[in-house]
C-alpha positions in Angstrom: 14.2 -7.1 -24.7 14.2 -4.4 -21.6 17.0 -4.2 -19.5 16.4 -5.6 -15.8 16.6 -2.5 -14.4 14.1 -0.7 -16.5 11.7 -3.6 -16.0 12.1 -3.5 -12.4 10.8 -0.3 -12.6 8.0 -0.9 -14.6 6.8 -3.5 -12.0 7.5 -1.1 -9.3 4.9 1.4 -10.8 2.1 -1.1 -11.3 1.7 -0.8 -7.6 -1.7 0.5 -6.9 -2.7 2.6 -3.6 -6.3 3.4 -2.6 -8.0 3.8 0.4 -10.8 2.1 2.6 -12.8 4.4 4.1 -13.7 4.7 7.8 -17.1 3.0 8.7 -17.3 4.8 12.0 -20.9 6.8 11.8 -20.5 8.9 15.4 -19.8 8.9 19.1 -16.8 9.0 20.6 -14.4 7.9 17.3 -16.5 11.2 15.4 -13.9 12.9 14.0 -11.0 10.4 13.8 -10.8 9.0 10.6 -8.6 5.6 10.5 -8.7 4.2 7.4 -7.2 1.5 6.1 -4.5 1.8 3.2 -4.4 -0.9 0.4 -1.8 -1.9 -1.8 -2.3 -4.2 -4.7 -0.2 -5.4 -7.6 -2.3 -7.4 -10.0 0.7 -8.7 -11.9 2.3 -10.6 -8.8 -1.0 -11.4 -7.0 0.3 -9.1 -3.6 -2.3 -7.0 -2.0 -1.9 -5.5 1.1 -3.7 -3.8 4.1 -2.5 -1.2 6.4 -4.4 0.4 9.1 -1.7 0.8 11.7 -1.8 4.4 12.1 -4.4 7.4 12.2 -2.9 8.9 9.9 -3.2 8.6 6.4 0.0 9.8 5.3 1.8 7.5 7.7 0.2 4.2 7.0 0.8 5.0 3.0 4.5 5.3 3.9 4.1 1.9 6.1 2.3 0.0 3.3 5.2 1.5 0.5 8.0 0.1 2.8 6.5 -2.8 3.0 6.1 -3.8 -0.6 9.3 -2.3 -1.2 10.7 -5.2 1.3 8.3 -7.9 -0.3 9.4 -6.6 -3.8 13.0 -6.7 -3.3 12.4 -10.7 -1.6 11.1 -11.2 -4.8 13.4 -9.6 -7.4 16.4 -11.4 -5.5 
């Protein structure tokens, strides 16, 4: 059997990021892309959506803080 700790991080890596894309076609958002982030982890049925944030990069950080928060709840 696997230490806790080493499982914990096998669990932790299981979380998948990909990304919505925009489904703006012109005017005035042309140009800015806001897409929505989402998280899933198939294993403890969590899936989440971010689209806080213009940017990419910031709403991937947001939706990793996120489950890390929702992870920990759970590991307690």
């Amino acid at each position: 059997m696997k230490p806790l700790e080493e499982r914990i991080q096998e669990l932790k890596q299981q979380f998948q990021i990909s990304v919505e894309p925009h489904k703006y076609t012109g005017g005035q958002q042309c140009g800015i892309m806001p897409s929505t982030v989402i998280g899933k982890h198939e294993d403890l049925g969590i899936e989440i959506r971010i689209k806080a944030h213009r940017n990419n990069h910031k709403n991937r950080e947001l939706l990793q803080t996120v489950f890390d928060l929702i992870f920990d709840e759970l590991v307690k």
